[in-house]
PQR file with spaces between the fields and no chain letter, atoms N, CA, C, O and H, PARSE charges and radii, in Angstrom:
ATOM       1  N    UNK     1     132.558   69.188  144.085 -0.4000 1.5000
ATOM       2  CA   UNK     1     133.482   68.285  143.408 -0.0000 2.0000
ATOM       3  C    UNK     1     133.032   68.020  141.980  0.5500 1.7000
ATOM       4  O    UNK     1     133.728   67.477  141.121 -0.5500 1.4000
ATOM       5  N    UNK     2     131.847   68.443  141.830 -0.4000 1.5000
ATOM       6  CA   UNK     2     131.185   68.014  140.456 -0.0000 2.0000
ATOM       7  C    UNK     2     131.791   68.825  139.335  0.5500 1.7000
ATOM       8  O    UNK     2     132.050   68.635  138.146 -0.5500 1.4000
ATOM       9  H    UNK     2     131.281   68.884  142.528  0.4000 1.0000
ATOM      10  N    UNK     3     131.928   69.963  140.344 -0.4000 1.5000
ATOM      11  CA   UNK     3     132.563   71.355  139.107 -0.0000 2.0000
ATOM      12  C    UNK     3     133.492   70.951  138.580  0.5500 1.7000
ATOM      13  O    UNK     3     133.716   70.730  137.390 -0.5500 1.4000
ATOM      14  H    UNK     3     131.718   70.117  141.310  0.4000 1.0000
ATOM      15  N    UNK     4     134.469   70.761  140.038 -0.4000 1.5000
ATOM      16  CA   UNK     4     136.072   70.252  139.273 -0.0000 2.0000
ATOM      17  C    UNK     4     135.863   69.300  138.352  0.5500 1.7000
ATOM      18  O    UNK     4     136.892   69.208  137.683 -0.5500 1.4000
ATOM      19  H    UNK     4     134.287   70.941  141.005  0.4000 1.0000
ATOM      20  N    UNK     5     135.101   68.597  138.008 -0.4000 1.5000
ATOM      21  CA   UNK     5     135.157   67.388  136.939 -0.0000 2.0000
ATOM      22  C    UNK     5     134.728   68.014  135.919  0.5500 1.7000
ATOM      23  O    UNK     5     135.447   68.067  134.922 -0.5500 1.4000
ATOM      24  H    UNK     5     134.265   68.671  138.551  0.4000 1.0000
ATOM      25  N    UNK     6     133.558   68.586  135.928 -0.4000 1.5000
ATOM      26  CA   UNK     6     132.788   69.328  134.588 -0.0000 2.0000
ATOM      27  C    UNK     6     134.526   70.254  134.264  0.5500 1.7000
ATOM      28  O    UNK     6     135.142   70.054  133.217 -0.5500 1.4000
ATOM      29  H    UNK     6     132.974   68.543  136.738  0.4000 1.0000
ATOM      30  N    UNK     7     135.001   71.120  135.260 -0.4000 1.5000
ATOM      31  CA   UNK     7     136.177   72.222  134.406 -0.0000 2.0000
ATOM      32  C    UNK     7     137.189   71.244  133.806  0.5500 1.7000
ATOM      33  O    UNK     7     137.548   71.285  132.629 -0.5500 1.4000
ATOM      34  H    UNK     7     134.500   71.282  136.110  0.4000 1.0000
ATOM      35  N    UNK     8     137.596   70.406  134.666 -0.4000 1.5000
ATOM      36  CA   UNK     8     138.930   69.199  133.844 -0.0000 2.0000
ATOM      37  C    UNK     8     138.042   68.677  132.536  0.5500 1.7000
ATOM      38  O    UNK     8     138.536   68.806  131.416 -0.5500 1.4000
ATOM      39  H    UNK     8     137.304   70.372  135.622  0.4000 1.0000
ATOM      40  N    UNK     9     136.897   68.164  132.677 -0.4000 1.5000
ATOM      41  CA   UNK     9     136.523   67.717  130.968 -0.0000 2.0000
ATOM      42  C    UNK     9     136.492   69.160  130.142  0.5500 1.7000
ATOM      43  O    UNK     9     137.054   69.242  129.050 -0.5500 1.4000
ATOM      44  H    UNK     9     136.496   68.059  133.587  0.4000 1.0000
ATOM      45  N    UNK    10     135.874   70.171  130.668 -0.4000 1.5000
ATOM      46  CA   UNK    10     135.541   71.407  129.345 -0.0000 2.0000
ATOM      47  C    UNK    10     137.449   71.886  129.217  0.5500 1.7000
ATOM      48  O    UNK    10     137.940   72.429  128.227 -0.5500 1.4000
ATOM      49  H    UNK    10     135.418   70.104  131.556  0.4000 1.0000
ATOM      50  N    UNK    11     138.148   71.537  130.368 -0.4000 1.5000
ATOM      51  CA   UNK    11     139.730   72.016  129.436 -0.0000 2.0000
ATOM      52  C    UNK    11     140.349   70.795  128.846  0.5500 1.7000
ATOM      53  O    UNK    11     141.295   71.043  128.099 -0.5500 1.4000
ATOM      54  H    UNK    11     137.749   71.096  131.172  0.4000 1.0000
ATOM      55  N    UNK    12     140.094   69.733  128.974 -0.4000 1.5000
ATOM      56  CA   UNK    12     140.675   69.035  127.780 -0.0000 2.0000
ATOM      57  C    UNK    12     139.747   69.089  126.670  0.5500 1.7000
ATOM      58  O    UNK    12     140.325   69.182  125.587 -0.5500 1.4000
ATOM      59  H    UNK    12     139.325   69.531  129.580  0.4000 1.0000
ATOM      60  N    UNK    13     138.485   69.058  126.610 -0.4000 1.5000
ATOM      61  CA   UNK    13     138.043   69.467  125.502 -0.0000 2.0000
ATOM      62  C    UNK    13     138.707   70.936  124.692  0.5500 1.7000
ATOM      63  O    UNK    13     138.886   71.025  123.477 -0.5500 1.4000
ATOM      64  H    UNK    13     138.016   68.982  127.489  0.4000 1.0000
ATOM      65  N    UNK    14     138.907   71.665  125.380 -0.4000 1.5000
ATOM      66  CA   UNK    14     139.300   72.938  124.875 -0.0000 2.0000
ATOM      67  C    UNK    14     140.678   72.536  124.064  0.5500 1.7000
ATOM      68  O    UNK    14     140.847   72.622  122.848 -0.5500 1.4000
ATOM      69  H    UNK    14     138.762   71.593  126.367  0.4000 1.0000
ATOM      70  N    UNK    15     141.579   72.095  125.007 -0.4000 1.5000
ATOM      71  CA   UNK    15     142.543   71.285  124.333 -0.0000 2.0000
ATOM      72  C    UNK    15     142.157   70.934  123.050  0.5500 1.7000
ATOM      73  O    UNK    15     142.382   71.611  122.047 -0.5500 1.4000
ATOM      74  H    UNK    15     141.443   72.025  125.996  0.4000 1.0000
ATOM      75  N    UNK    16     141.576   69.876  123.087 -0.4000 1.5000
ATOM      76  CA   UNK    16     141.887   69.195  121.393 -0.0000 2.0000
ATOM      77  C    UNK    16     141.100   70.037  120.878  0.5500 1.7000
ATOM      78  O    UNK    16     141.432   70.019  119.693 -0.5500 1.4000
ATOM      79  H    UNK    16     141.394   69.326  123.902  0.4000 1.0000
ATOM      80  N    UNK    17     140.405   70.650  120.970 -0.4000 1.5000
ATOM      81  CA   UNK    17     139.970   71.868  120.122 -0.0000 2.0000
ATOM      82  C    UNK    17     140.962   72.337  119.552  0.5500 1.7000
ATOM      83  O    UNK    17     141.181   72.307  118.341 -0.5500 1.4000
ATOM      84  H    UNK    17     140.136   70.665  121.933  0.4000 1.0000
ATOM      85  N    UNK    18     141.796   72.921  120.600 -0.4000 1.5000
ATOM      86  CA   UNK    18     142.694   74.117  119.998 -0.0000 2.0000
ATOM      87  C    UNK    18     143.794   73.510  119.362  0.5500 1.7000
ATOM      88  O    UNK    18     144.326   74.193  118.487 -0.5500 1.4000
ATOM      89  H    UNK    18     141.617   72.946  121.583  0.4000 1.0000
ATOM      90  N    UNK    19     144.334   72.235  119.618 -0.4000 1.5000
ATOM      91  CA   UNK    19     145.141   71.297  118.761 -0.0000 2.0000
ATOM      92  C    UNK    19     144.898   71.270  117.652  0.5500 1.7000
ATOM      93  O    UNK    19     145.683   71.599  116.763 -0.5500 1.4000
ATOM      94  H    UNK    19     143.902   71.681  120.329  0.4000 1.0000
ATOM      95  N    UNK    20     143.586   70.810  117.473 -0.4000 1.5000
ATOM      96  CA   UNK    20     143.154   70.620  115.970 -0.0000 2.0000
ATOM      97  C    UNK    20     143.052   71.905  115.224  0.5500 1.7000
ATOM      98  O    UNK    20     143.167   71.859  113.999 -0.5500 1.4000
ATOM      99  H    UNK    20     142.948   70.543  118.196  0.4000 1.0000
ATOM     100  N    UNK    21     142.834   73.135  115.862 -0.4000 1.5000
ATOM     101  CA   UNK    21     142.947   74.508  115.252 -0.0000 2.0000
ATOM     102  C    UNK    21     144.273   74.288  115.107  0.5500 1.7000
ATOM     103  O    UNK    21     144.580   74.647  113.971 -0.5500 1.4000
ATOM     104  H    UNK    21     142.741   73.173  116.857  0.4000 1.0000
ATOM     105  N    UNK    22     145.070   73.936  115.609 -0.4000 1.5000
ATOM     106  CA   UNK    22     146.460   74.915  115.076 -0.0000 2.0000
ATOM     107  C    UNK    22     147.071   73.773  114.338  0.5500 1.7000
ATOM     108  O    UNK    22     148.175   73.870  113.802 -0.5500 1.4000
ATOM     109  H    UNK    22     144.821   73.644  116.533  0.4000 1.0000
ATOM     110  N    UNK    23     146.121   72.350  114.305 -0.4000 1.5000
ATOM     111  CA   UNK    23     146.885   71.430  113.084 -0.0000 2.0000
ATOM     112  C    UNK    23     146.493   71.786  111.730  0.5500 1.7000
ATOM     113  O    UNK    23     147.285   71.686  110.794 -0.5500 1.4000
ATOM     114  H    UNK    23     145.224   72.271  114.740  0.4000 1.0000
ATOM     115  N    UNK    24     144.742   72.388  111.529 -0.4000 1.5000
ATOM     116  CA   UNK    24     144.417   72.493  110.197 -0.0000 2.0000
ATOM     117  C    UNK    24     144.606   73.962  109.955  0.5500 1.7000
ATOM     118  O    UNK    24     144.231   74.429  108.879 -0.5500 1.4000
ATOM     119  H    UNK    24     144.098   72.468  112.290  0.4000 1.0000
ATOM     120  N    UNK    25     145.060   74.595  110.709 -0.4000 1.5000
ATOM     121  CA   UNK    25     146.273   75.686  110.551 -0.0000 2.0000
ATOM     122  C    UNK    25     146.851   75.833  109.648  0.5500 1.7000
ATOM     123  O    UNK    25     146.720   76.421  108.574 -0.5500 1.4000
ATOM     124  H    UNK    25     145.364   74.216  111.583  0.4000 1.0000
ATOM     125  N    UNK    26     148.162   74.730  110.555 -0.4000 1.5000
ATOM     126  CA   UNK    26     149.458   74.424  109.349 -0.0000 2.0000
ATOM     127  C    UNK    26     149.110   73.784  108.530  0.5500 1.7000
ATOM     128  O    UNK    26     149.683   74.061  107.476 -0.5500 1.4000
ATOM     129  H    UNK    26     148.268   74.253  111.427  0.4000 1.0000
ATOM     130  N    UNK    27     148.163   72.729  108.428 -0.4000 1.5000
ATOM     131  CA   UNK    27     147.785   72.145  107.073 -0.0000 2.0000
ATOM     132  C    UNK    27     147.548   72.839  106.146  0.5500 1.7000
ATOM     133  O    UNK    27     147.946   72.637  104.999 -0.5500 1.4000
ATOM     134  H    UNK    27     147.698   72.504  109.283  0.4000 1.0000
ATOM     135  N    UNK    28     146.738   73.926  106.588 -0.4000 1.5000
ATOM     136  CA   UNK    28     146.393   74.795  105.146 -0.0000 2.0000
ATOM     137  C    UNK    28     147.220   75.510  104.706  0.5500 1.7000
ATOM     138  O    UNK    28     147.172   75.894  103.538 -0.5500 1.4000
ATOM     139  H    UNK    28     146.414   74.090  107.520  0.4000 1.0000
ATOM     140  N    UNK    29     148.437   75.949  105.775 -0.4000 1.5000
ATOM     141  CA   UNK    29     149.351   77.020  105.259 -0.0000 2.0000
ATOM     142  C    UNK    29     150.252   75.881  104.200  0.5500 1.7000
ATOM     143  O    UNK    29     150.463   75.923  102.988 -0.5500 1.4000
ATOM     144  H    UNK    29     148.475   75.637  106.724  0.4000 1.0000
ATOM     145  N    UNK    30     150.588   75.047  105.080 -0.4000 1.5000
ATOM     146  CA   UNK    30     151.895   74.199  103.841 -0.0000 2.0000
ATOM     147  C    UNK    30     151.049   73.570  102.657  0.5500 1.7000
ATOM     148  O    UNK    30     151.666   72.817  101.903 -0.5500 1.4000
ATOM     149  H    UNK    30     150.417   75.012  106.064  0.4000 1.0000
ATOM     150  N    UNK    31     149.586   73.813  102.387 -0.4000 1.5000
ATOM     151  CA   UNK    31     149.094   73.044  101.209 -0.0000 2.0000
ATOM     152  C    UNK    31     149.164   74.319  100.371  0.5500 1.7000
ATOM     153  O    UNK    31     149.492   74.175   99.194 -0.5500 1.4000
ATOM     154  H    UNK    31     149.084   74.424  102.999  0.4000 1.0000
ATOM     155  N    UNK    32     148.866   75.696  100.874 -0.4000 1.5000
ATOM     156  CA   UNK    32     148.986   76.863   99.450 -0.0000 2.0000
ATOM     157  C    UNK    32     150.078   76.853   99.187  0.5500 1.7000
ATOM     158  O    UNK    32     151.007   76.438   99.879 -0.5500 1.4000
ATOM     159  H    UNK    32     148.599   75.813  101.830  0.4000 1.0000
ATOM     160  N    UNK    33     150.111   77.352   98.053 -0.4000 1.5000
ATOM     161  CA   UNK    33     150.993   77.782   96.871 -0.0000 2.0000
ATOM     162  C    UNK    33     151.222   79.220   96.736  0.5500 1.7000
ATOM     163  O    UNK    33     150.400   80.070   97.080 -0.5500 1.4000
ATOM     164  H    UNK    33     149.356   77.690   97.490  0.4000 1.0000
ATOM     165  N    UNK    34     152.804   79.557   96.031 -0.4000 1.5000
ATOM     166  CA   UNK    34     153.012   81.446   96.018 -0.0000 2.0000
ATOM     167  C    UNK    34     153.396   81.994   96.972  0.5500 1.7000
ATOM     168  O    UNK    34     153.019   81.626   98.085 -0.5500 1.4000
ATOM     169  H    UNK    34     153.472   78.868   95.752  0.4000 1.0000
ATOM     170  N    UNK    35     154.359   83.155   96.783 -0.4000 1.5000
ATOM     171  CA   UNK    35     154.509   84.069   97.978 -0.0000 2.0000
ATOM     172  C    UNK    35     153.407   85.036   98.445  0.5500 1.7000
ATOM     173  O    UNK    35     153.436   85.625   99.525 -0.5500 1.4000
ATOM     174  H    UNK    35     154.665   83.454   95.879  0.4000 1.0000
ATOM     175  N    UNK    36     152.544   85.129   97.628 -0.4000 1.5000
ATOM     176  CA   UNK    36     150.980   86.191   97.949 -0.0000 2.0000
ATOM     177  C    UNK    36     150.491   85.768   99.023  0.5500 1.7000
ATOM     178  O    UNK    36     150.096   86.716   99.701 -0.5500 1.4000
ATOM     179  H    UNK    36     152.521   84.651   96.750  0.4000 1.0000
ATOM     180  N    UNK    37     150.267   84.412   99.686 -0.4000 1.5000
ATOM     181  CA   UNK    37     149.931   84.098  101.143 -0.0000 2.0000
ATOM     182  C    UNK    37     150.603   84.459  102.086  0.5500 1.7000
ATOM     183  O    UNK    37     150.135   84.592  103.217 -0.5500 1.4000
ATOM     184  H    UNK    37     150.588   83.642   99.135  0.4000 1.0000
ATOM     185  N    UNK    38     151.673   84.652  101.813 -0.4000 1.5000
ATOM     186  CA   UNK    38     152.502   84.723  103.027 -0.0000 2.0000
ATOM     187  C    UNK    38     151.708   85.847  104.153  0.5500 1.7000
ATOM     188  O    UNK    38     151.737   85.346  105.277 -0.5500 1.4000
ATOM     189  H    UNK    38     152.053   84.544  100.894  0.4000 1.0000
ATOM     190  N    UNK    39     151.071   87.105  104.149 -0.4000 1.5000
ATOM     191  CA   UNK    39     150.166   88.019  104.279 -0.0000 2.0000
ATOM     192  C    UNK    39     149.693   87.200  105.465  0.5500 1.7000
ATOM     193  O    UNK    39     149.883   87.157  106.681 -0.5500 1.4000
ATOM     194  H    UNK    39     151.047   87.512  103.236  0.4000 1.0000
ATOM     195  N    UNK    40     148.986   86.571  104.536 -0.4000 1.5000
ATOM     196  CA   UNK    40     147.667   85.630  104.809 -0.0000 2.0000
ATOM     197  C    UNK    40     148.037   84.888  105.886  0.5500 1.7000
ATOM     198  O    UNK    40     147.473   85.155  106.947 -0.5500 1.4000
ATOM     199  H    UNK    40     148.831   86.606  103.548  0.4000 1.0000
ATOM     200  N    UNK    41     148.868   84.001  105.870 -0.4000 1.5000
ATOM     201  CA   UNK    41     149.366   83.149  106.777 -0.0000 2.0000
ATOM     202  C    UNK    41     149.511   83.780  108.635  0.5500 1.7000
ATOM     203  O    UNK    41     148.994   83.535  109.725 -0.5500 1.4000
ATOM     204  H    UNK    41     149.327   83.784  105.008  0.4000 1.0000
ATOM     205  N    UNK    42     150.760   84.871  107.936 -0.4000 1.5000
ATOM     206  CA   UNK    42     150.749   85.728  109.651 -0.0000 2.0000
ATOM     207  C    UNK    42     149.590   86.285  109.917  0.5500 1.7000
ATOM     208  O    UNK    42     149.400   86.572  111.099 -0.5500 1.4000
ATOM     209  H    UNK    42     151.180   85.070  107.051  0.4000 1.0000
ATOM     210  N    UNK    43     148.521   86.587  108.939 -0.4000 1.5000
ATOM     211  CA   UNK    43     146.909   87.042  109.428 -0.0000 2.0000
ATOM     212  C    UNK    43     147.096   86.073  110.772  0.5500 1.7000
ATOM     213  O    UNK    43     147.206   86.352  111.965 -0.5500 1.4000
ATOM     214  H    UNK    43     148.675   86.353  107.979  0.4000 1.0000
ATOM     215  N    UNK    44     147.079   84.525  109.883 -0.4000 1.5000
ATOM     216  CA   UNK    44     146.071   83.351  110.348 -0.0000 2.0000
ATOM     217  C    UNK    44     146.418   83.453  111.645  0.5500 1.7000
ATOM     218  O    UNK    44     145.768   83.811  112.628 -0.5500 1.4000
ATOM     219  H    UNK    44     146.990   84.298  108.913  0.4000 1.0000
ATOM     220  N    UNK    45     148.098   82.906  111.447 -0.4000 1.5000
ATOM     221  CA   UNK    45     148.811   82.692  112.864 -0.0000 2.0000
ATOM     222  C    UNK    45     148.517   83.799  114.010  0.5500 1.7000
ATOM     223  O    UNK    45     148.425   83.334  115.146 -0.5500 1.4000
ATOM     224  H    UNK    45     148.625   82.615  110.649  0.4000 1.0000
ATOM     225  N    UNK    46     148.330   85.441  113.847 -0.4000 1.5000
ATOM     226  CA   UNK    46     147.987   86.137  114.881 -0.0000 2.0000
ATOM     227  C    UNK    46     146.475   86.135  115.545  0.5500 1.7000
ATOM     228  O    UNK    46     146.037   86.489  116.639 -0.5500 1.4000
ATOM     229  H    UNK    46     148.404   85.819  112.924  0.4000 1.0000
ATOM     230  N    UNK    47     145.924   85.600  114.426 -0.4000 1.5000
ATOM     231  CA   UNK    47     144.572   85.292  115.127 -0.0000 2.0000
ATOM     232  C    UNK    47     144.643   84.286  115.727  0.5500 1.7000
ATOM     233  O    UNK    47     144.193   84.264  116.873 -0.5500 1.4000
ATOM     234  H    UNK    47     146.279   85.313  113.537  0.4000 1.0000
ATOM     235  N    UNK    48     145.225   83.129  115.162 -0.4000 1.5000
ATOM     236  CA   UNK    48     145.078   81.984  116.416 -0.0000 2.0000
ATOM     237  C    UNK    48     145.615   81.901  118.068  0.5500 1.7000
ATOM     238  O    UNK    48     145.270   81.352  119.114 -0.5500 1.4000
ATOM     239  H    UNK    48     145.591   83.146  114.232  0.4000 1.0000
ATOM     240  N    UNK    49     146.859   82.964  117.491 -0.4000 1.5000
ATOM     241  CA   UNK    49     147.159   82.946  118.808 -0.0000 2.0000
ATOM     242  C    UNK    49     146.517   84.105  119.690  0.5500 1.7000
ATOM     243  O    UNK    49     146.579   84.030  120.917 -0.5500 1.4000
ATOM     244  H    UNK    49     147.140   83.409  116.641  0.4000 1.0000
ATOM     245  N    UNK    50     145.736   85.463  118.887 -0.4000 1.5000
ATOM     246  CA   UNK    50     144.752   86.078  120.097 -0.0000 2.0000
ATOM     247  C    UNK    50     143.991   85.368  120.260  0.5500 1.7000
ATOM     248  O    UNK    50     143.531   85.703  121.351 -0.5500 1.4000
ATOM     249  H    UNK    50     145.686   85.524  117.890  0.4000 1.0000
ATOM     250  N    UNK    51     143.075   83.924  119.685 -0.4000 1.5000
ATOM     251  CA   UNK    51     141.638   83.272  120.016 -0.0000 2.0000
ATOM     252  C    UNK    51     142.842   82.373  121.307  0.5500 1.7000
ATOM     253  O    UNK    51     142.553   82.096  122.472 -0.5500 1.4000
ATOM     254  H    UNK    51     143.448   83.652  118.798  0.4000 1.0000
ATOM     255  N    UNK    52     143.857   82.161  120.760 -0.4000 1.5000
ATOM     256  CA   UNK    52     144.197   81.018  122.139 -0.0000 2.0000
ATOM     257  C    UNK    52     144.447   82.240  123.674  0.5500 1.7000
ATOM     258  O    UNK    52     144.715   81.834  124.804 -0.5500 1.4000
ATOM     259  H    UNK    52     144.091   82.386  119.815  0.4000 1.0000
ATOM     260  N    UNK    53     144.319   83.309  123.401 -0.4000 1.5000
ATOM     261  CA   UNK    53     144.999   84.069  124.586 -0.0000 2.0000
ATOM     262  C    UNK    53     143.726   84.541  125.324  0.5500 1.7000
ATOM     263  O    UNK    53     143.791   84.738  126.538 -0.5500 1.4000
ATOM     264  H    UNK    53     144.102   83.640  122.483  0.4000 1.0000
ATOM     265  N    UNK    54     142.229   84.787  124.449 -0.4000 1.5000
ATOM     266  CA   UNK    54     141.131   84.887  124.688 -0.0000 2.0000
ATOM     267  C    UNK    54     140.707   83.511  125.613  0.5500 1.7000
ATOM     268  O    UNK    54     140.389   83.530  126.802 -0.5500 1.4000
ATOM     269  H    UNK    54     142.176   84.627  123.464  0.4000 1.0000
ATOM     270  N    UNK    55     140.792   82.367  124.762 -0.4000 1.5000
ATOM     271  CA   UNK    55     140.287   81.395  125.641 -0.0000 2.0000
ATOM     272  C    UNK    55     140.984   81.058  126.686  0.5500 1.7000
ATOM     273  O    UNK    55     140.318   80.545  127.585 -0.5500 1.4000
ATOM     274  H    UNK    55     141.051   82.353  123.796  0.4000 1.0000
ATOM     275  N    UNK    56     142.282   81.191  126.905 -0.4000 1.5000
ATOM     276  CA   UNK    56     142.944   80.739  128.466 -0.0000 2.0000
ATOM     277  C    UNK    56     142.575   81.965  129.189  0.5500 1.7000
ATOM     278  O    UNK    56     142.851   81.900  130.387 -0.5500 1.4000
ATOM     279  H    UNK    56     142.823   81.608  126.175  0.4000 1.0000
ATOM     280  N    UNK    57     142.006   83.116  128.790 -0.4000 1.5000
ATOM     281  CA   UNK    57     141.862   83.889  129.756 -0.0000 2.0000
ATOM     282  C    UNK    57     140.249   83.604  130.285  0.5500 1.7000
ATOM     283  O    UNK    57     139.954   83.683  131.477 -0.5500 1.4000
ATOM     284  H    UNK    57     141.782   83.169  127.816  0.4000 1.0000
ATOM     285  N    UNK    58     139.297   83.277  129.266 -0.4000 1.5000
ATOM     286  CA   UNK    58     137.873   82.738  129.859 -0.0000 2.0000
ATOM     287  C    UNK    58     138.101   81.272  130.872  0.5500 1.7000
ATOM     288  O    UNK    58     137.380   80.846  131.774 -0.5500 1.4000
ATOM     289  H    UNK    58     139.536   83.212  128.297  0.4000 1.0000
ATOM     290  N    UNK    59     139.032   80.878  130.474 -0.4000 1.5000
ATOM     291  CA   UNK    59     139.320   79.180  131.050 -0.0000 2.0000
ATOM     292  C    UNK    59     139.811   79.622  133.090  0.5500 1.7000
ATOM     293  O    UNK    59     139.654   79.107  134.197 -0.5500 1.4000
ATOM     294  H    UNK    59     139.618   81.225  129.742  0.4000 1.0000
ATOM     295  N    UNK    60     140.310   80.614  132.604 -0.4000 1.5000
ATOM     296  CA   UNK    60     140.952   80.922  134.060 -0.0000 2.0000
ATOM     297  C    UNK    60     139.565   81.636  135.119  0.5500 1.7000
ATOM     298  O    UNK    60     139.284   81.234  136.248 -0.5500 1.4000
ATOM     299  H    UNK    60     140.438   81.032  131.705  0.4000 1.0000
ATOM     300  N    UNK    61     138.918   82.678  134.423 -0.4000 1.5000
ATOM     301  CA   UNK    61     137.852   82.753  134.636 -0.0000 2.0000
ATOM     302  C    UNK    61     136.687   81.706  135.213  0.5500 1.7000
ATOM     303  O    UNK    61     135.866   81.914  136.106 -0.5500 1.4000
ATOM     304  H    UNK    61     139.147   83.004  133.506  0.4000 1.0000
ATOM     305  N    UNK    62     136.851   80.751  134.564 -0.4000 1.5000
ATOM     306  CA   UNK    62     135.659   79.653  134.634 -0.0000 2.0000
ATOM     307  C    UNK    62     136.519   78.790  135.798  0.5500 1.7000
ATOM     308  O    UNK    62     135.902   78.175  136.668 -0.5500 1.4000
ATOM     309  H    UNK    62     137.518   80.583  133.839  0.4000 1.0000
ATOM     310  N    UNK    63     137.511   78.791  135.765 -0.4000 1.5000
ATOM     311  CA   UNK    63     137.811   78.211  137.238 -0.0000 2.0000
ATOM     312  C    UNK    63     137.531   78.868  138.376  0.5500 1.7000
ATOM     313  O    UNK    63     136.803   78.423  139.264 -0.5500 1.4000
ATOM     314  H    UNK    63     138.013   79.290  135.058  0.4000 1.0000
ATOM     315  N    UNK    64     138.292   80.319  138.395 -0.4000 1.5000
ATOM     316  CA   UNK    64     137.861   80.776  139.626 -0.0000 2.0000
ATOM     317  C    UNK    64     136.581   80.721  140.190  0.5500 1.7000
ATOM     318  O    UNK    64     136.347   80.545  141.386 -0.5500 1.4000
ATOM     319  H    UNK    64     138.884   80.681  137.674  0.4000 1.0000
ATOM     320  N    UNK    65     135.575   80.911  139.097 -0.4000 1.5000
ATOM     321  CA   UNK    65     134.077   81.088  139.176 -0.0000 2.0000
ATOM     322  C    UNK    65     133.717   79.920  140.135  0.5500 1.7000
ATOM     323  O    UNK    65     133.188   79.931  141.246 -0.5500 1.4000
ATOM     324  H    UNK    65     135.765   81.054  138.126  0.4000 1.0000
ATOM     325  N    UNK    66     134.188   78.875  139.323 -0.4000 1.5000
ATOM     326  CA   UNK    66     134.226   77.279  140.489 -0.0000 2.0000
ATOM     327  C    UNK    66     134.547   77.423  141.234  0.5500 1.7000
ATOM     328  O    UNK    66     133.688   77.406  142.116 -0.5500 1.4000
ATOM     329  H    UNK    66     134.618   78.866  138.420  0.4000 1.0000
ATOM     330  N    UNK    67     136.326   77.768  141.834 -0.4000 1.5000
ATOM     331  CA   UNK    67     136.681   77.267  142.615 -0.0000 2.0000
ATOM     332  C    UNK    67     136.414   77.982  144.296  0.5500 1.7000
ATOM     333  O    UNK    67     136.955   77.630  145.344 -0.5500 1.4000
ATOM     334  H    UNK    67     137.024   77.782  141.118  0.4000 1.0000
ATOM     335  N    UNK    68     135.043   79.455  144.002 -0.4000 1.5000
ATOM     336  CA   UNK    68     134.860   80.398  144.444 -0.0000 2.0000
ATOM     337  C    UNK    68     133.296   79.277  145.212  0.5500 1.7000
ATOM     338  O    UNK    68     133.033   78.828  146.328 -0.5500 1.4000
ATOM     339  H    UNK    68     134.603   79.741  143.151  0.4000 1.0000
ATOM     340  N    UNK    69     132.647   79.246  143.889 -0.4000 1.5000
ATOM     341  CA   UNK    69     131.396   78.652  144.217 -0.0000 2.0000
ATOM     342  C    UNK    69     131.688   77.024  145.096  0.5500 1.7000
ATOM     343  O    UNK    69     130.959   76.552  145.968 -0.5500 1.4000
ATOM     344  H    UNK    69     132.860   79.611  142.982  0.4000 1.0000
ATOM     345  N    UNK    70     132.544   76.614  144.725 -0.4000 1.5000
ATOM     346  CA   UNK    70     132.972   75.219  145.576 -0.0000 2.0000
ATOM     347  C    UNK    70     133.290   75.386  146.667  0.5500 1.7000
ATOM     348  O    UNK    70     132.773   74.665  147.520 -0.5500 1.4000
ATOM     349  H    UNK    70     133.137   76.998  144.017  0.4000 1.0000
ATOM     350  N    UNK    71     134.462   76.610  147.147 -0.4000 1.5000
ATOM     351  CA   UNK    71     134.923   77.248  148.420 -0.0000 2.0000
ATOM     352  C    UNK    71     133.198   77.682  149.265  0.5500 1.7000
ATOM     353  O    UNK    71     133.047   77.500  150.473 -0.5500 1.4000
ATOM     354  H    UNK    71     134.881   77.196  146.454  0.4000 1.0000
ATOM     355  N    UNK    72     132.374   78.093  148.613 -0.4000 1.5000
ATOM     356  CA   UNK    72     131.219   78.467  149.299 -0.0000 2.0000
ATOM     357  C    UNK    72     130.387   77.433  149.631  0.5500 1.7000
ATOM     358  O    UNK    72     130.022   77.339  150.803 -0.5500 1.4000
ATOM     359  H    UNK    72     132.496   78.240  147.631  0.4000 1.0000
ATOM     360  N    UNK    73     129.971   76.532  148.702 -0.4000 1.5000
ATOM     361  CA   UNK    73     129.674   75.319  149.328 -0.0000 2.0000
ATOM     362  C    UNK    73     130.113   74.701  150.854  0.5500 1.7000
ATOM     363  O    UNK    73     129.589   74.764  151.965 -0.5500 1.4000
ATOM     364  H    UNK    73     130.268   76.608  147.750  0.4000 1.0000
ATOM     365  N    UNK    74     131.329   74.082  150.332 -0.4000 1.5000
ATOM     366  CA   UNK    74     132.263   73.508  151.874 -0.0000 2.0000
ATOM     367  C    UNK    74     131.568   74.359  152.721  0.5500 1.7000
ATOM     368  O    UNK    74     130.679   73.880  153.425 -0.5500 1.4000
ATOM     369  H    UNK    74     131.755   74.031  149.429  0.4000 1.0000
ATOM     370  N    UNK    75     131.905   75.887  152.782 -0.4000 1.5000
ATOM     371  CA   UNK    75     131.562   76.218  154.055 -0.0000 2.0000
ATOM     372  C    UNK    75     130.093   76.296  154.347  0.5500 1.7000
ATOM     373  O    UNK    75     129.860   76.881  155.405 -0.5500 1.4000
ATOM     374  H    UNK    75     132.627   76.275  152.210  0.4000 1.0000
ATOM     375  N    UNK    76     128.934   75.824  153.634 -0.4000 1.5000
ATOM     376  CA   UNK    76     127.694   75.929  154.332 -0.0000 2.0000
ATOM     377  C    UNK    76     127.009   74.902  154.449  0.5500 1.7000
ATOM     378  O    UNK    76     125.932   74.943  155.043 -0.5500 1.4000
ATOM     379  H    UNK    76     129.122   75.349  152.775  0.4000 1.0000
């Protein structure tokens, strides 16, 4: 039961992590100036969204890992 608590705090942490990534995101995109960013911008945005597709896929990972090692517990 300890796990499940440690995984619910490390995914809301992950959460506002990734909130705050994708707020100072857009902050930075709507503070430049010029069409020359524009480039730049869809860089940003495709990376954020492979780092967000990376981490829900470790996040899913790190559950099973638990919910494998917790299932083994109970039974011994």
């Amino acid at each position: 039961m300890e796990h499940f608590v440690g995984l619910i705090f490390f995914i809301m942490i992950a959460g506002i992590v990734l909130v705050g990534a994708v707020i100072l995101g857009f902050f930075k995109m709507f503070t430049r100036s010029g069409n020359g960013n524009v480039a730049e911008e869809a860089q940003m945005i495709q990376e954020m969204y492979q780092s967000m597709s990376r981490m829900e896929e470790r996040i899913e990972a790190l559950e099973t890992i638990l919910l494998e090692k917790d299932g083994k517990e109970r039974r011994s």
